[in-house]
Backbone bond lengths (Angstrom), bond angles and torsions (degrees), N, CA, C in turn:
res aa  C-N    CA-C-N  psi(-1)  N-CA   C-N-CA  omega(-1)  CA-C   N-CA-C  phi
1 X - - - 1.456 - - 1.524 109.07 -
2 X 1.135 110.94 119.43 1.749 121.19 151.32 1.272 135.32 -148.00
3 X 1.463 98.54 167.75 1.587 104.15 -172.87 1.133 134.95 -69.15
4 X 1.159 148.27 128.31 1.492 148.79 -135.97 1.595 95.04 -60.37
5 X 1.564 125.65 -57.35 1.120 115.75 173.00 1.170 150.49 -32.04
6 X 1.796 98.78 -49.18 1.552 98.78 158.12 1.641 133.21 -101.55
7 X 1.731 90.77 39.89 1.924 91.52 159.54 1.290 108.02 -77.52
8 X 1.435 116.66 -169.83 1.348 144.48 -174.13 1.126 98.79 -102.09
9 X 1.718 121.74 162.00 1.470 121.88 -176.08 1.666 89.15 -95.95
10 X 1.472 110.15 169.17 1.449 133.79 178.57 1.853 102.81 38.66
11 X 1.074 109.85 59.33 1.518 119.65 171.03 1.447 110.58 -129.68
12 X 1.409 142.26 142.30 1.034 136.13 -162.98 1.985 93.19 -105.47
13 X 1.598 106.22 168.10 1.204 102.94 -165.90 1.159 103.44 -159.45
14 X 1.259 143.63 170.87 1.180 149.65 171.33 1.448 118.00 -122.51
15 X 1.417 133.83 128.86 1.414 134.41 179.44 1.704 100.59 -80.31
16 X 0.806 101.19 136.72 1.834 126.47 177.51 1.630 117.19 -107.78
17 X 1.623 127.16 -69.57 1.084 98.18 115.48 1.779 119.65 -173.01
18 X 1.128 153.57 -108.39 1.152 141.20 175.05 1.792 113.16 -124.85
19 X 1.337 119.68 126.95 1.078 123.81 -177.09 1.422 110.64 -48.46
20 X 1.588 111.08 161.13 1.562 117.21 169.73 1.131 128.67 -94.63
21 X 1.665 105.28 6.29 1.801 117.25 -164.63 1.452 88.59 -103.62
22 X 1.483 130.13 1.39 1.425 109.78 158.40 1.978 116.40 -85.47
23 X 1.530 103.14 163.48 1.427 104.66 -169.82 1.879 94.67 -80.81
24 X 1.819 86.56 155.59 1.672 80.72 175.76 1.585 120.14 -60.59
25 X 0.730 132.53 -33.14 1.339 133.56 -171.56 1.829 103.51 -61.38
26 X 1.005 123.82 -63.18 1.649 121.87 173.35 1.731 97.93 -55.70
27 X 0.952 130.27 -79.93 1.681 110.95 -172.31 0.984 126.37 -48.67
28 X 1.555 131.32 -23.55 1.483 134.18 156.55 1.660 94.82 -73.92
29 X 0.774 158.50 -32.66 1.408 144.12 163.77 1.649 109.01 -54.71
30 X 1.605 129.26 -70.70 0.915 128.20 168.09 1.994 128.57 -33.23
31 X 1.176 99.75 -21.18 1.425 103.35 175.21 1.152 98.56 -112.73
32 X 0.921 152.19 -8.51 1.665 139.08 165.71 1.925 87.76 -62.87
33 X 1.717 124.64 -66.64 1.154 111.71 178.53 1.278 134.14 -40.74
34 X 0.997 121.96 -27.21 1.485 127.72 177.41 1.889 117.65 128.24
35 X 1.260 108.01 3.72 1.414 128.77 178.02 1.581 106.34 -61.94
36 X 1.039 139.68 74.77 1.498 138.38 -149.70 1.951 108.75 -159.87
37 X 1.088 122.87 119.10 1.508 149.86 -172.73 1.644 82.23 -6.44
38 X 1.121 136.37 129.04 1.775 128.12 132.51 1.530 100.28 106.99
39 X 1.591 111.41 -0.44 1.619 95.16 177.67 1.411 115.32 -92.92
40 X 0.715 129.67 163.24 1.643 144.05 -165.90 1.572 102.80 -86.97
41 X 1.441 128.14 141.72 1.084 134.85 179.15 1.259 101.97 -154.36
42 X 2.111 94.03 138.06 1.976 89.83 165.04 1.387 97.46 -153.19
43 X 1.783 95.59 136.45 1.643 105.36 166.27 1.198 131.09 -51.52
44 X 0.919 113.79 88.17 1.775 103.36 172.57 1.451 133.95 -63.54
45 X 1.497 116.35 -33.61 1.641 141.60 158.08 1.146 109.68 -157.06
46 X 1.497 97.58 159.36 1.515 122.39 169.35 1.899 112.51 -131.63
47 X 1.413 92.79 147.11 1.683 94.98 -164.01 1.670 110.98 -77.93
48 X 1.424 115.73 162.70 1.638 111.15 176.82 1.487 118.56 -21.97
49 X 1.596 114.95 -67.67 1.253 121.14 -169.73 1.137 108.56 -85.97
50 X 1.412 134.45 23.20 1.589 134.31 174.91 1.547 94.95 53.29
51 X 1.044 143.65 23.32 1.512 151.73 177.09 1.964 113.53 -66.32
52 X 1.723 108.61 -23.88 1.398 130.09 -168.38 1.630 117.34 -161.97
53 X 1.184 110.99 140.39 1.353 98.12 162.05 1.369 120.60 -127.45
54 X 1.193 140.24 -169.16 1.514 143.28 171.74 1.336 101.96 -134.03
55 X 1.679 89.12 104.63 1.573 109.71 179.30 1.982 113.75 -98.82
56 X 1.171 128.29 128.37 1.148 126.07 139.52 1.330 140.21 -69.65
57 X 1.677 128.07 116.88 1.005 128.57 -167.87 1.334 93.31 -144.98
58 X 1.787 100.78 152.17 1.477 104.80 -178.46 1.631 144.31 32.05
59 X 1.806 99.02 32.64 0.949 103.34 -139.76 1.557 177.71 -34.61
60 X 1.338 88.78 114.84 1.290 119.29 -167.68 2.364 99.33 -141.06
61 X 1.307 98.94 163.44 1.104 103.04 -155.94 2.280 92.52 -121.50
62 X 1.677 96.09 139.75 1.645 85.88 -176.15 1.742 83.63 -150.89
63 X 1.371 105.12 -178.16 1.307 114.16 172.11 2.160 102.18 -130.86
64 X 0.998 101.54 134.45 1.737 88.32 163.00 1.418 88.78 -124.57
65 X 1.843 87.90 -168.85 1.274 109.32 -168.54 1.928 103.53 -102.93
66 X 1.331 131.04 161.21 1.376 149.43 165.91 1.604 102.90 -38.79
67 X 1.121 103.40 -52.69 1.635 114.01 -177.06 1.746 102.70 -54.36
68 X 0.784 117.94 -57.37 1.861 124.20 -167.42 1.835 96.85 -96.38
69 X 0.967 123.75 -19.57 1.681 108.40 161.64 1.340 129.25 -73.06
70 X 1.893 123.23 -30.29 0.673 119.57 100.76 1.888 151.43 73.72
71 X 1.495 78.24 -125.48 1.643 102.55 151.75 1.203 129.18 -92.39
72 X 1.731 133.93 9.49 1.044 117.83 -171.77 2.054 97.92 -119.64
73 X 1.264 99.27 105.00 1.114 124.73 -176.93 2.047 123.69 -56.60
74 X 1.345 98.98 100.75 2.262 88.86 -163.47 1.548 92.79 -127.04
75 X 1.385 91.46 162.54 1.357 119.49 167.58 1.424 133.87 -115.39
């Protein structure tokens, strides 16, 4: 198990599932996107200061922030 942050870029992954130390409103946001037990996720980049990354999910292409990557728990 690890945190989205410290995967590797262009590696495929599986979400397991989303921390509870985020507020409801961002994890009900995150699952409206598709952030949900068993979906597949892969880094595509991460910015200078590791501050964001640009994640592919379901594909479709997003960036979050360090803070909410984070919390999102993969295997």
């Amino acid at each position: 198990m690890l945190k989205l942050n410290e995967c590797k870029e262009n590696k495929l992954y599986t979400i397991l599932y989303v921390d509870e130390s985020l507020s409801n409103k961002i994890k009900r946001r995150l699952y409206d996107l598709g952030f949900l037990t068993g979906t597949n996720i892969k880094i595509l980049r991460e910015s200078l200061l590791k501050k964001a990354y640009l994640v592919e999910i379901r594909g479709y292409t997003l960036c979050i922030r360090n803070t909410i990557a984070k919390s999102i728990i993969v295997k």
